[in-house]
N, C-alpha and C positions, 0 to 999 in steps of 0.2 A: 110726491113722497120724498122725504128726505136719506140718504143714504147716510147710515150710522154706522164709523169708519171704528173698526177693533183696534185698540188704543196700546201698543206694548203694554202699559203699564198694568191692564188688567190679566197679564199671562203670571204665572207662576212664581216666576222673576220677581214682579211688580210687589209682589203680595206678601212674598218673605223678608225684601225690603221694608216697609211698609210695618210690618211684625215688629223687626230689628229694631226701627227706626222709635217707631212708637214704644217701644220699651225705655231701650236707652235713653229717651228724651222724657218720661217722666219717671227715669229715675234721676235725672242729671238734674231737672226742676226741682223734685222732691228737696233733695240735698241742696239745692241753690236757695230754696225756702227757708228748711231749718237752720243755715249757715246766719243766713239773711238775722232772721229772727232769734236766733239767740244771741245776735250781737246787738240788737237794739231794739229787740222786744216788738218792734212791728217789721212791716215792708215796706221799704218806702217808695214812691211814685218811679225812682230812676232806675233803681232795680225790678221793676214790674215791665216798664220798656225794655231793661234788657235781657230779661227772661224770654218775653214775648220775639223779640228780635233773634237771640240764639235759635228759640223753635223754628223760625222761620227761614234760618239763614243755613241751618245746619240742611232743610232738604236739598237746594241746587247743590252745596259743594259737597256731600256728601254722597251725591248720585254720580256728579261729574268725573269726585275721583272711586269712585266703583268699591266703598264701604264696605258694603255687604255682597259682593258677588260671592257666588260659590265656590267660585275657580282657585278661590286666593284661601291657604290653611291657617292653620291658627296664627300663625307668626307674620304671617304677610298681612291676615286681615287687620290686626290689632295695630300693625305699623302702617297701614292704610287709617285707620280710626284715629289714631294718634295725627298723622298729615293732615287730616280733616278737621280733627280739634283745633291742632295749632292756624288752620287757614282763620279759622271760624275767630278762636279769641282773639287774631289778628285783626280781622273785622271789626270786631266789637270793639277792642279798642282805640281804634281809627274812628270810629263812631263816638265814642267818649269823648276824645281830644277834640272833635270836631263841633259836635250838638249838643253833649251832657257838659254840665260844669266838674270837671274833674278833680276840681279842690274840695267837693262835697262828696267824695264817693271816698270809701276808705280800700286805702291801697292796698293792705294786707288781704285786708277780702277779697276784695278781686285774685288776687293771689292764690290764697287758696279755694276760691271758686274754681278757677281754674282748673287745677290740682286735681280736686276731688270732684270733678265737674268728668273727667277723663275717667281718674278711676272707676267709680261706678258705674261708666258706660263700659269702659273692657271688661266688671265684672258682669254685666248684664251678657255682654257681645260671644263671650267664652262660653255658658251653656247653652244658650241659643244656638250660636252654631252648630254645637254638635247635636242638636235636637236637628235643627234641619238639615244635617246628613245624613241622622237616622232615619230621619223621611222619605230623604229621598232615595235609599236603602231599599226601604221597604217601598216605595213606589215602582222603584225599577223591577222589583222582585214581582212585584204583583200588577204588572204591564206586559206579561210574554207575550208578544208577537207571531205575525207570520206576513205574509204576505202575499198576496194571488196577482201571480204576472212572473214573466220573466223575460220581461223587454229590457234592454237597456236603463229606463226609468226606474224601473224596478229593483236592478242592480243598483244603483245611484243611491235610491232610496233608501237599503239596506246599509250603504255602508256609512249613511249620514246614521240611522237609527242606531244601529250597534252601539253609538258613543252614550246613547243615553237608555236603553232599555234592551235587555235579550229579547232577538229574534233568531226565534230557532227555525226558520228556513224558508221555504217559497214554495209556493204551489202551480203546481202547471198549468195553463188555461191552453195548450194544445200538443200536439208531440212536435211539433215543428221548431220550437222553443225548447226542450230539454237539451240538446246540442249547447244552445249558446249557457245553457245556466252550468254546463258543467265544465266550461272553459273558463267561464266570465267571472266566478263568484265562488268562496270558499263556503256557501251557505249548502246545506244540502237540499236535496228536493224532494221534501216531504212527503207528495204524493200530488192526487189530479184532482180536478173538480168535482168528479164523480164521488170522490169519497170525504167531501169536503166537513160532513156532521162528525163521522169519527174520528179529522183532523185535530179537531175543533176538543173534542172531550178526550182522546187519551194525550192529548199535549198538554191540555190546561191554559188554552190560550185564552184571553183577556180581549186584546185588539187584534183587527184585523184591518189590513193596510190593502185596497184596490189598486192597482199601479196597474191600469190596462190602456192602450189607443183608445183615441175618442169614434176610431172606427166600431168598436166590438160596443156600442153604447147598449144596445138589445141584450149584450151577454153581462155587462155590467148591472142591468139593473135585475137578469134573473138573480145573478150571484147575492146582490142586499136583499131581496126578497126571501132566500133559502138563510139568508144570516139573521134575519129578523127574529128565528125563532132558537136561536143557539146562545142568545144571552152574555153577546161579545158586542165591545165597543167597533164598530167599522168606519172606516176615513176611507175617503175616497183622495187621489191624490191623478187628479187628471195629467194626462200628457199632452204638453203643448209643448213636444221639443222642434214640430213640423213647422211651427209658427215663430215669430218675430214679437216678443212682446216688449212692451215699453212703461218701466214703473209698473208692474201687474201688483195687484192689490187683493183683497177680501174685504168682501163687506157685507151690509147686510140694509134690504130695501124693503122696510115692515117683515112681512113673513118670507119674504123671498131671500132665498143667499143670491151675492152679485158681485160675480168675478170679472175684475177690471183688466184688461186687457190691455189696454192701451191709456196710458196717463202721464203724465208728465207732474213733479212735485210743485210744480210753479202752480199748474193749472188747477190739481187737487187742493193746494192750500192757499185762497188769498191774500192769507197774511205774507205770507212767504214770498208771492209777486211783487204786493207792494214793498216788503223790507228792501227786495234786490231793486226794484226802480229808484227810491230812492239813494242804497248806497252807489247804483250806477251813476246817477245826474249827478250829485253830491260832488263825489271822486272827482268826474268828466269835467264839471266848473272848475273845480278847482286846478286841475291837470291843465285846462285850458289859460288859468292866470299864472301858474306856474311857469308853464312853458311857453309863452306868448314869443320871448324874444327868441327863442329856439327858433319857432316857426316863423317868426318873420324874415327871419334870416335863411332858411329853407328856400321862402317863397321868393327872396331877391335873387338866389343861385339858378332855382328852378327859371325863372324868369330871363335870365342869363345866358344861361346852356343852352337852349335852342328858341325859336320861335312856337309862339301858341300861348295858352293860357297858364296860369300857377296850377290851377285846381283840375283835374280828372273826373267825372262824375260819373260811373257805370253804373246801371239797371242790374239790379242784384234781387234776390227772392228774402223778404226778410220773414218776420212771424207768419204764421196759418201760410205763407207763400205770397204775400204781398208784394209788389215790385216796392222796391225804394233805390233813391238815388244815393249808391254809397262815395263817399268823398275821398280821395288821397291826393296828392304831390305828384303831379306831371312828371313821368319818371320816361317817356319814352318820347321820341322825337313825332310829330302828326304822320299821322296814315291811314290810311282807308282801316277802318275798323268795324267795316259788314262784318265779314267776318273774324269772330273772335278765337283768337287762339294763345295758349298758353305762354308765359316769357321761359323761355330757354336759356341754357348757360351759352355765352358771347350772341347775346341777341342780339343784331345790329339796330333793334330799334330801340335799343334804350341807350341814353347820355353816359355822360361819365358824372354826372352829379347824379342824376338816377338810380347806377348802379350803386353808388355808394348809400344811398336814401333806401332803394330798395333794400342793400345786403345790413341796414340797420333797425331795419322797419319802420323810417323816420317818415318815409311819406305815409304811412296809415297813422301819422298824428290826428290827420284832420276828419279822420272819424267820431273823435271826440262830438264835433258839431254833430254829427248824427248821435251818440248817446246822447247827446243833452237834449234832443227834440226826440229823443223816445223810439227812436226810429231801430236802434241796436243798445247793444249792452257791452260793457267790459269784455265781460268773459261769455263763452256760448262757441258754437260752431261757426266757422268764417264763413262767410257771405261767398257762392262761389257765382261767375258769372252764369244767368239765363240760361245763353247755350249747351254751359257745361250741365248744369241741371235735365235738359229736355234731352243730353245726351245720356250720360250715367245713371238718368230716374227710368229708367227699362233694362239695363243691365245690373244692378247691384239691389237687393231685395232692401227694403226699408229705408231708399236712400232716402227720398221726400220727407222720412220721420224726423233728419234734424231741422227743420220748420218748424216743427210744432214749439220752437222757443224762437225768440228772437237772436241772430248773428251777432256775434265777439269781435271784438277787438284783434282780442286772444282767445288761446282756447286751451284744450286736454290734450288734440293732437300735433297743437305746435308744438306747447313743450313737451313734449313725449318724441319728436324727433321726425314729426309727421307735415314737414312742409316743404315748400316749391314747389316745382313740375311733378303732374303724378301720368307718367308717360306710359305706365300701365295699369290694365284694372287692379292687378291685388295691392298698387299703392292706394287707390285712391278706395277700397276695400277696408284696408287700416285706418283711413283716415274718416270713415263713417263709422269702423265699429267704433273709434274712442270718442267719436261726437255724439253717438248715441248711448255707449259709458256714462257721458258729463251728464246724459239729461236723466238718467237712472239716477245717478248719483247725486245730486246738484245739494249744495249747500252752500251758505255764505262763506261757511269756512274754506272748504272748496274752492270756490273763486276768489280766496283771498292769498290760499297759497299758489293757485296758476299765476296772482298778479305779482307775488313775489318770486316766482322764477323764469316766468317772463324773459325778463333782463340777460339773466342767463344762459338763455338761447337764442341773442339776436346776431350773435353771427354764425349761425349753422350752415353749411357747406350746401346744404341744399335752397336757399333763397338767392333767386337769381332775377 
């Protein structure tokens, strides 16, 4: 069975968009037609592409720059529609110059296509709007709330709701809990479970929001069974604050609902894996012809300063926890390295070109060879050695969860100020919550600005 992933676009958002969009774009045709046609009595083939092209072009930069959000009043939106025309007949005319013969198109028209291209859509864009304020007016009016619980999640819950619909206050699901609701929350406390029916009709409530532990599951499902027959919308809103989740999702598996727990956006979207493996290799070749004489010169110093080899290779845990041998620049003088342990500030087992390679990050060049065979990525959480793994993976809860991607170069918590020796647990604490941040968060763009500040941060006071 395939799991069928709820799409932003089909939320409420999507749909007024959508609305706006489709307005505005067959009034802006319409007018692009009659303009068309009363100057030469047909339409001719190069105006039919760029009709079709404007429809197509106006959705990405239209969404990108946030057209039709709600958020933005009459005056911001119309100067958002306007940024968005002007990107668009940019376009279009880069499109001209480039594939149309622009000696056969008449300039004036274009001109005033343009013109009157805008207008129309800011007359569409002006009552529209205020229709779907008026909507959402009466939606919020006729969404009263409540909500049974008053856990902490409950409180949270409430004060995310209030921005968008009146909730007039919470219900007790035990006397052990009125204490905290009347410290915690300026909501009142409506009353208790017992008198849940006449909550429910002298309030006029609409939805009703469950916010209880997954401990009380038995008291949860009498609660929707007693709601079944009071003729209100009910959401269940589980608490998982006991848990560790990763990328948690919704979906839906034929008739089952199916709450993802645990996911990572690489793993949920193959497009998405493949896009980062190639911009990783891509980059990694090129970085590697780029910087060739850099590193050969590294590897003559390195070879220099002490006896032993140019290259370092440590057993590191990469994707799913796979060993791999990750590569850098001989930065320490040989030594029994049974045992592994972290470099310190005035280590005496690193060189004086070491320190310098280390304190620039110039010996993790040769990781590059590891992205290029697949083995790591750019960006992602740093490869930490074996030991330090099989030490810290029983002390610090979800630390094995940065695995679940392949190891960086760089990462969220180098530049973020989260490297060197992490000589205690709540360093090395920080430096898993924002590894596992990156892999919630992940996007290309994401690892595009970690690669730009990068640089940035290669002489922080803590790489030794």
């Amino acid at each position: 069975m395939l799991a069928r992933r709820l799409h932003p676009s089909v939320n409420r958002r999507g749909l007024t968009f959508w609305a706006q969009w489709s307005s505005a774009t067959a009034l802006a045709n319409f007018t692009f037609c009659i303009l068309v046609f009363n100057q030469f009595g047909y339409i001719g083939t190069e105006y039919r592409v760029l009709m079709l092209l404007e429809t197509l072009g106006s959705v990405p930069i239209y969404t990108a720059l946030h057209v039709y959000h709600k958020r933005y009043g009459y005056g911001a939106g119309l100067l958002r529609l306007l940024a968005g025309w002007m990107v668009l007949t940019g376009a279009l005319a880069a499109v001209v110059l480039i594939c149309l013969n622009y000696a056969d198109l008449d300039q004036d028209l274009l001109a005033r296509l343009a013109v009157f291209g805008f207008l129309v859509q800011a007359c569409s864009y002006l009552p529209l709007r205020y229709l779907t304020t008026m909507h959402a007016r009466w939606l919020r009016y006729e969404r009263t709330a409540m909500i049974i619980g008053t856990c902490p999640l409950a409180y949270s819950l409430a004060q995310q709701l209030r921005e968008r619909i009146p909730v007039l206050g919470m219900v007790s699901t035990g006397h052990e809990e009125v204490e905290h609701v009347a410290h915690a929350s300026d909501l009142p406390l409506l009353g208790a479970l017992s008198g849940l029916s006449d909550l429910v009709a002298r309030n006029s409530i609409k939805r009703v929001y469950i916010a209880m532990p997954l401990s009380k599951a038995a008291q949860i499902e009498a609660i929707y069974l007693a709601l079944l027959d009071l003729n209100v919308d009910v959401v269940w809103i589980p608490d998982f604050s006991s848990m560790m989740l990763l990328n948690q999702s919704i979906s839906q598996i034929e008739q089952f609902p199916a709450i993802y727990l645990n996911e990572t956006p690489l793993s949920s979207h193959p497009a998405a894996a493949l896009g980062k493996e190639l911009f990783d290799r891509g980059l990694a070749l090129i970085a590697l012809i780029v910087l060739f004489p850099v590193m050969l010169t590294v590897a003559i110093a390195v070879k220099m300063s002490s006896p032993g080899p140019v290259f370092f290779r440590q057993p590191r845990h990469g994707c799913n926890g796979l060993i791999i041998l990750v590569w850098k620049f001989r930065s320490m003088r040989l030594h029994d390295d049974t045992a592994v342990k972290q470099a310190t500030q005035h280590d005496a087992r690193i060189t004086r070109v070491g320190a310098f390679i280390r304190r620039t990050s110039i010996d993790e060049l040769p990781q590059l060879i590891n992205v290029l065979f697949g083995e790591m990525a750019l960006v992602g959480p740093r490869p930490h050695a074996v030991a330090h793994n099989h030490y810290y993976g029983d002390k610090i809860i979800a630390y094995m969860a940065r695995h679940r991607i392949k190891p960086g170069i760089t990462g969220l918590a180098q530049i973020s100020g989260l490297r060197g020796e992490t000589e205690t647990l709540e360093k090395m604490q920080q430096r898993i919550e924002k590894d596992l941040a990156y892999i919630n968060h992940w996007s290309l763009w994401l690892d595009i600005k970690i690669l730009v500040k990068t640089p940035f941060t290669l002489f922080s006071r803590n790489i030794y």
